[in-house]
C-alpha positions in Angstrom: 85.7 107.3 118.4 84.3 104.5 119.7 85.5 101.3 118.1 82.0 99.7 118.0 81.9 102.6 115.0 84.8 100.8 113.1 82.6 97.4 112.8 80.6 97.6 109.5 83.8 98.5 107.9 84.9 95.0 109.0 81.4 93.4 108.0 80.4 92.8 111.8 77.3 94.3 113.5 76.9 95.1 117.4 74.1 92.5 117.5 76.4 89.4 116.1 79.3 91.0 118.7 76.1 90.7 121.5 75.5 86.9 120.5 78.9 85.9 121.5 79.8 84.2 124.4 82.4 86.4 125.7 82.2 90.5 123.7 85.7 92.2 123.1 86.7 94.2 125.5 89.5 96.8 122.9 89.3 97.7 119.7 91.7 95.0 118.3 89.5 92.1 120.1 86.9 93.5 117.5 88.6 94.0 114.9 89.8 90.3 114.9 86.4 89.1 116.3 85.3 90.4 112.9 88.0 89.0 111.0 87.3 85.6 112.0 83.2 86.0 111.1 84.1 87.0 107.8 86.3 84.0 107.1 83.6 81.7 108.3 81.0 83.8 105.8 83.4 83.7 103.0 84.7 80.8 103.3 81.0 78.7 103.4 80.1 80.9 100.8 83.3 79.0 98.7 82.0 75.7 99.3 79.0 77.0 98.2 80.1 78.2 94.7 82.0 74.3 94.5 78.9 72.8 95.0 77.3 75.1 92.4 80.1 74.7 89.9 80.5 70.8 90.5 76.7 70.8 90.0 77.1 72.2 86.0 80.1 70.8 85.6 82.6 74.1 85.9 85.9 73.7 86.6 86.0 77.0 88.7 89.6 77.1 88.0 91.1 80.9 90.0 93.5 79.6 92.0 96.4 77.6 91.5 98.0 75.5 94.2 101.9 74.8 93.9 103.3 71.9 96.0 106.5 72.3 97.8 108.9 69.3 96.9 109.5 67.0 100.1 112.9 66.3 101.5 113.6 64.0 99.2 112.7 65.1 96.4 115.9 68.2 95.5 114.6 71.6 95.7 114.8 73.8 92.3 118.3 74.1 90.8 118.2 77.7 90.9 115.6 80.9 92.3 117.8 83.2 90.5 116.9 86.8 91.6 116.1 89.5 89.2 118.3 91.8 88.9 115.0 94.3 89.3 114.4 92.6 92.8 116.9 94.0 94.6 117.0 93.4 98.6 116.5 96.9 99.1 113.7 97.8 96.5 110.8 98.9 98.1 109.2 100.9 95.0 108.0 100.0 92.0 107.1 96.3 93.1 104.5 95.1 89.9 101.7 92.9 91.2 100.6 90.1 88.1 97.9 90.7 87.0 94.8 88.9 87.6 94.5 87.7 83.9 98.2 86.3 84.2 97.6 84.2 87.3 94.0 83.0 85.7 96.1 81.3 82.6 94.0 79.2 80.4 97.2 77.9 79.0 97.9 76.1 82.5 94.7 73.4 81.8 94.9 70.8 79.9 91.6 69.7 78.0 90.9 66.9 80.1 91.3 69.3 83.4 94.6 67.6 84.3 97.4 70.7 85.3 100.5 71.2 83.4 103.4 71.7 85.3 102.5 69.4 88.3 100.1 72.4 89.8 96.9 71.5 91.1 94.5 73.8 90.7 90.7 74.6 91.4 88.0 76.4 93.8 87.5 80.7 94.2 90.4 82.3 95.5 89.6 85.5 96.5 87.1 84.3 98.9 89.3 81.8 100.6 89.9 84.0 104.1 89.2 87.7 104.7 91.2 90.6 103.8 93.1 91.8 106.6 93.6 95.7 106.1 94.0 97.4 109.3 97.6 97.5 110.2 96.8 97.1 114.4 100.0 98.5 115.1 99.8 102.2 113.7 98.5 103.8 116.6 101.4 101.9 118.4 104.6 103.4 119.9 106.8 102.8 117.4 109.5 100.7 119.5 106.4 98.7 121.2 107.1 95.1 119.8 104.3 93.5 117.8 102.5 90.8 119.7 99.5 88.8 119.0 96.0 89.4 121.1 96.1 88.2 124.6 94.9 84.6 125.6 91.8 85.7 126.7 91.2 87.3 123.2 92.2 83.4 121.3 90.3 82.1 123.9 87.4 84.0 123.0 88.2 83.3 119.5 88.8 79.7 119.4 85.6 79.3 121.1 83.7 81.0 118.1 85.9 79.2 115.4 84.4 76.2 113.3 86.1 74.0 110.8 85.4 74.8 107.7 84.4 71.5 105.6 84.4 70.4 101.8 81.6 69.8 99.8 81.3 66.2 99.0 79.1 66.2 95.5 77.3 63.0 94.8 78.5 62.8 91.1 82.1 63.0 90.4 83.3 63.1 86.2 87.6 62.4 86.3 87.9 66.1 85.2 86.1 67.1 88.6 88.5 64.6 90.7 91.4 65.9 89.5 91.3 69.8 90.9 91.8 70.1 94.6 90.8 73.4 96.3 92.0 75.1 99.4 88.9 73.7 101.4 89.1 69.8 99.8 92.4 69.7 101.9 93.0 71.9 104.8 90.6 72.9 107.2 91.4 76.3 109.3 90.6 77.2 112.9 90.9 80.4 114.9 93.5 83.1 114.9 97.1 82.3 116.2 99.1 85.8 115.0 98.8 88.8 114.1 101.5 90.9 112.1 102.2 93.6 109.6 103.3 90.3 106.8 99.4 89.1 107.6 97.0 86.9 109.7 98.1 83.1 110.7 95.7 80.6 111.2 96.4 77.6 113.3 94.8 74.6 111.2 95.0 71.1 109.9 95.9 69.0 106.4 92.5 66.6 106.5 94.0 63.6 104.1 96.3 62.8 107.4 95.7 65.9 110.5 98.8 67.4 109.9 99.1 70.7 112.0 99.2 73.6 110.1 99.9 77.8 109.6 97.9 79.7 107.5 99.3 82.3 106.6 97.3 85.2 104.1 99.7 87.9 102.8 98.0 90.6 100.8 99.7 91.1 97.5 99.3 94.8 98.3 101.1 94.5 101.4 104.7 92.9 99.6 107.2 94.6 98.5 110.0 92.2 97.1 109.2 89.8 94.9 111.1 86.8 93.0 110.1 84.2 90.1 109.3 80.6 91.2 107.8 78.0 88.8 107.3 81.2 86.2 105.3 82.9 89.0 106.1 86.2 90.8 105.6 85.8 94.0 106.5 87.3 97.7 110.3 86.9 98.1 108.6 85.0 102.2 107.9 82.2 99.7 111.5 82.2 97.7 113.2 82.1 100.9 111.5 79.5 102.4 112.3 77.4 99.3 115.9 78.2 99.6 116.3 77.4 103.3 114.1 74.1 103.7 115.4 71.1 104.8 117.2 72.3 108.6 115.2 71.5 111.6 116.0 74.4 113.3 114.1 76.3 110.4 109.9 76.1 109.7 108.8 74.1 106.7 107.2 75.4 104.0 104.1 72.5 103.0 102.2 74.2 100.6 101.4 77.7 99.2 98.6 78.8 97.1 98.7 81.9 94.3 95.2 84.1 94.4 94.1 86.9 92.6 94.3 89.1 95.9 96.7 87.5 98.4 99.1 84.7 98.5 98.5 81.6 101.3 101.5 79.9 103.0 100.8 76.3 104.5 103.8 76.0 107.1 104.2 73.3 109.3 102.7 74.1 113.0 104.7 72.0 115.9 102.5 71.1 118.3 103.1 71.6 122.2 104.9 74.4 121.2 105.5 78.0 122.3 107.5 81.0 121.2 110.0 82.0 123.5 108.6 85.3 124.2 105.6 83.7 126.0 107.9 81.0 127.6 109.9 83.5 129.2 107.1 85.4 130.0 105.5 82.4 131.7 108.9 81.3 133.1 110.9 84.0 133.9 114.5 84.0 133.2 116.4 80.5 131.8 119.2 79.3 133.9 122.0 79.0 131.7 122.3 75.6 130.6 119.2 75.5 129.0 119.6 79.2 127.7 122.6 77.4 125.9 121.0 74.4 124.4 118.6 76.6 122.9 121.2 79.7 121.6 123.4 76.4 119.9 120.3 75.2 117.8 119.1 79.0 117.1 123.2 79.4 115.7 122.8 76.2 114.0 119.6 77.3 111.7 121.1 81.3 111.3 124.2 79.8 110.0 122.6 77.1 108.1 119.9 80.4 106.6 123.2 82.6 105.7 124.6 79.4 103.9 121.5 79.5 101.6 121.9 82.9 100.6 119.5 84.0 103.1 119.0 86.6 105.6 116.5 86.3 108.4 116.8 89.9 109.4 113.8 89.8 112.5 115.7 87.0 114.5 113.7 87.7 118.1 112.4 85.6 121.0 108.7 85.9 119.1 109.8 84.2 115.9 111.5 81.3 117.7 109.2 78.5 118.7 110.1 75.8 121.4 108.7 72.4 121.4 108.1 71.8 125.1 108.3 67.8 124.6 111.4 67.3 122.5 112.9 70.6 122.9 113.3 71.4 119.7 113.4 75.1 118.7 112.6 76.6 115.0 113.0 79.5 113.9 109.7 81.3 111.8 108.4 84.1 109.9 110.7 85.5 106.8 108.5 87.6 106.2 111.5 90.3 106.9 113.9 88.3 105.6 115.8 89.3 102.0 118.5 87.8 100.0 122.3 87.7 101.3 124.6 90.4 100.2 128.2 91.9 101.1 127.5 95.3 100.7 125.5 97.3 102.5 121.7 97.2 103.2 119.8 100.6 103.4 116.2 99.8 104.5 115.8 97.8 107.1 112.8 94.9 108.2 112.3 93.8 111.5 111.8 94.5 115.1 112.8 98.2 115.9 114.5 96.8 119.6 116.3 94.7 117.7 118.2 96.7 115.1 121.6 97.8 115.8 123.2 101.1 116.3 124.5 101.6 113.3 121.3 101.3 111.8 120.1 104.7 113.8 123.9 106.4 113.5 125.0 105.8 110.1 121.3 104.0 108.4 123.4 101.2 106.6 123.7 98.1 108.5 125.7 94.4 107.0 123.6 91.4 107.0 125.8 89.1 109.4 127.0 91.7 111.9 123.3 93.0 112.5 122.2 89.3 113.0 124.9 88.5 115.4 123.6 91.8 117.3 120.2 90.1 117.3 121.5 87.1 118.8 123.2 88.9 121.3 119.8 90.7 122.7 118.1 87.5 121.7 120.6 85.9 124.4 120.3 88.5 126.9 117.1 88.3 127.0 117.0 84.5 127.8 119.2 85.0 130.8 117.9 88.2 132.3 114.1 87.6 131.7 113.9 91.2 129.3 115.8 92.4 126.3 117.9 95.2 127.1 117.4 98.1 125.3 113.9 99.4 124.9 114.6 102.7 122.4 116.7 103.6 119.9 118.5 106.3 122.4 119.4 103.3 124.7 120.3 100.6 121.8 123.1 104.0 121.0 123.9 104.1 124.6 124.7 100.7 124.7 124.7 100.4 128.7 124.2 97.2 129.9 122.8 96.2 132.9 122.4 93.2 134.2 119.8 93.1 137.0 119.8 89.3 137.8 123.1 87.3 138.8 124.8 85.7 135.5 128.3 84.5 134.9 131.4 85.8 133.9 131.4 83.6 131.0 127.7 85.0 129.3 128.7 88.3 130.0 131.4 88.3 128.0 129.3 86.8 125.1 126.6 88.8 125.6 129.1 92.0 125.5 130.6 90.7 122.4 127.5 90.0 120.3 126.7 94.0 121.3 129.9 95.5 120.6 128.8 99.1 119.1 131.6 98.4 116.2 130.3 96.1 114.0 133.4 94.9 112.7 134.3 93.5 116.4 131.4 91.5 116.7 131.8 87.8 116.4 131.0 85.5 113.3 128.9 82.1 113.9 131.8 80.2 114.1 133.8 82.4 116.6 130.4 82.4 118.6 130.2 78.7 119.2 134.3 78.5 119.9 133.4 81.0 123.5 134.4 79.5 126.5 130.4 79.9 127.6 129.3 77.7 124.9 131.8 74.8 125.7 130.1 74.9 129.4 
C-alpha cells in the first residue's frame, strides 16, 4: 500500500503534504508530518473555544491541572499502591470515567479550585491522538528510535507556537483558571515511543524548557491514586523519585478526558547517549566512568524510592554537553519495587536478561545491574553487545576495540548469566575500574 493512502486517516491531504517545504520521504515522516498539522488545527481551534467561552462568560472547566510540589516544598507522605495495582497487572486496568474527572464538586462558586488544582480550557483537543504504534511492522529486537534529523528538521521547520488568547475583559472568576495554552507553548516533535509523543516546548511566565509528553489513557496499563485521581503509575513514579539530579523532573501534569500530559523539565544542550555515541564513536574510559558513577548514583537513588526504572538504555539517558550532567528519563516502563519475582516485563528487548528468555521471571535489581552492564559496554565499545535474544543466552562477548583489564572485568560481572552473581550498586562502585 502506498502510505500516501494512510493520510486522511491521520487528517492530512497529499496537497497540504505538497505545500511543504521539504515532503516525507517513508511512511513514518508522514505519519508524524500529520501528527504535527493536527496539533496545530486542534490546538488553534482550543484557543478558539477560550475566546468563545471567555466571551459569555463560561468557565470551560474539562481539564484539571495538578502542580507538582517544588523542592522545597515535601512531596506527599505516602502514594500507597493498591493492592489491585499490582506491578505485574496488565488486565483489567479501569479507565475513570469522563464524568469523574469532569467533577462539579472540584469548583468552588466563585471559580477558585479546591484542593490547590488549577483548572480550565478543553482537554481533549489539547494535542492529537497518536494511534499508530510505528513500531509494529518492526523487527521485534530493533530498538525504538525517534525519526531521523532530517525528518525534525523538516518538522521544526513547519512547527509554530501555539499562543493564548488574551480577552479584552477579564471578571476574577475568569483570572483564576489557567489552561494548558495560557502557560506552555509547544514546538515540533522531539520522540517518538510506544508510552506516547514528546514535544520539545517552553513554560511562557519565565521560558523554561520543557517535554510534552501525551499518553493515551488507552495506551496504560498500571495505574495508582495521586491527589484522589487514578492516574498512569509514569506519573506516581516520578513523584516518588523527584528531587536527584541524576533523575528528570516532573513540572507539571494535566488530567484529560482522553490522555494524560506530562510537563518534564528539558535540559538544554543536551543529547541522549545513543546519539552521542553515535556522533562520537566509542568513549575513552575516563569519561565512560564519570558518566556510569552518576547513572549508579540516580539507579540507586530510584531503587531507594521504591522504584524500578526497568528500560535503563543509552536512549533514556540524556547528557548535558556544557556541564556534563547526565539524567536519566522516561518511566514509562518503570513499576514499583518488589522482592519477588516479576513476570511481564517492560523495556528494551536488547536489554533484558537471560533469564528473562530461559526461565520468564526476572528480579528487579539483578535485571538492572544487567542493564547497566550493556549500558557500559556500549559506552566503551561504541555498540551494545548482544543484538537477539539467541545471543543475549549465548552470552559471548566480544570485544572488538582495545579496553582494559579493569572494564572487562566489570563489564563481565554486570553480565554474569547467574543472576545471583551479579554485583549490587554498592559492590559496583567498590571495583577496582571505578576507583581509576
Amino acid at each position: 500500500m502506498n502510505y500516501y493512502d494512510l493520510l486522511p486517516n491521520y487528517g492530512l491531504t497529499l496537497e497540504m503534504l505538497k505545500m511543504a517545504p521539504v515532503l516525507p520521504k517513508t511512511p513514518e515522516e508522514a505519519l508524524l508530518l500529520s501528527n504535527l498539522y493536527q496539533v496545530q488545527s486542534t490546538m488553534a481551534k482550543l484557543a478558539a473555544q477560550q475566546e468563545i467561552a471567555l466571551r459569555t462568560n463560561l468557565g470551560y472547566p474539562t481539564y484539571i491541572n495538578h502542580h507538582v510540589p517544588s523542592p522545597q516544598v515535601p512531596l506527599p507522605s505516602s502514594l500507597p499502591a493498591s493492592p489491585a495495582m499490582s506491578p505485574t497487572r496488565d488486565t483489567g486496568s479501569v479507565s475513570p470515567q469522563p464524568d469523574q474527572l469532569i467533577n462539579s464538586s472540584l469548583y468552588q462558586p466563585n471559580g477558585s479550585i479546591q484542593n490547590g488544582l488549577s483548572a480550565g480550557g478543553s482537554a481533549s483537543s489539547a494535542f492529537s491522538a497518536y494511534e499508530k504504534q510505528n513500531n509494529s511492522r518492526l523487527n521485534p529486537y530493533r530498538r525504538k528510535r525517534r525519526s531521523n534529523e532530517k525528518t525534525a528538521d523538516c518538522l521544526n521547520k513547519r512547527a509554530k507556537t501555539a499562543g493564548s488568547h488574551k480577552p479584552t475583559r477579564e471578571t476574577k472568576s475568569e483570572t483564576s483558571k489557567k489552561t494548558f495554552l495560557d502557560l506552555y507553548e509547544a514546538y515540533g516533535v522531539i520522540g517518538v515511543g510506544g508510552g506516547g509523543m514528546v514535544y520539545a516546548g517552553r513554560r511562557i511566565t519565565d521560558k523554561l524548557p520543557v517535554a510534552i509528553k501525551r499518553v493515551m489513557r488507552e495506551k496504560v496499563k498500571r495505574w495508582e491514586k495521586v491527589q484522589g485521581h487514578n492516574v498512569p503509575q509514569e506519573i506516581a513514579l516520578m513523584l516518588r523519585v523527584y528531587g536527584h539530579e541524576g533523575v528528570i523532573k516532573l513540572v507539571d501534569w494535566y488530567e484529560c478526558l482522553d490522555s494524560f500530559i506530562l510537563i518534564m523539565e528539558r535540559p538544554e544542550n543536551s543529547v541522549d547517549l545513543f546519539d552521542y555515541i553515535r556522533e562520537k564513536g566509542k568513549m575513552n574510559e575516563h569519561e565512560a566512568q564519570i558518566i556510569f558513577k552518576q547513572v549508579l548514583s540516580a539507579v540507586n537513588h530510584i531503587h531507594s524510592c521504591g522504584v524500578v526504572h526497568r528500560d535503563i538504555k543509552d536512549e533514556n539517558i540524556v547528557l548535558n554537553r556544557e556541564t556534563g550532567v547526565v539524567k536519566i528519563i522516561d518511566f514509562g516502563c518503570g513499576t514499583l519495587l518488589k522482592s519477588a519475582p516479576y513476570r511481564d516485563f517492560s523495556g528494551t528487548p536488547e536489554f533484558y536478561p537471560p533469564e528473562w528468555f530461559k526461565k520468564r521471571y526476572y528480579y528487579a535489581r539483578s535485571a538492572a545491574t544487567w542493564s547497566l552492564g550493556v549500558l557500559l559496554f556500549d559506552m566503551v565499545c561504541g555498540e551494545i553487545p548482544f543484538k537477539s535474544k539467541e545471543k543475549i543466552m549465548e552470552n559471548k562477548l566480544s570485544f572488538k576495540h582495545h579496553v582494559s583489564d579493569e572494564v572487562k572485568d566489570l563489564i563481565k560481572q554486570l553480565l554474569h548469566p547467574n543472576p545471583e552473581k551479579r554485583p549490587t550498586v554498592e559492590q559496583i562502585l567498590s571495583h577496582q575500574w571505578m576507583q581509576m
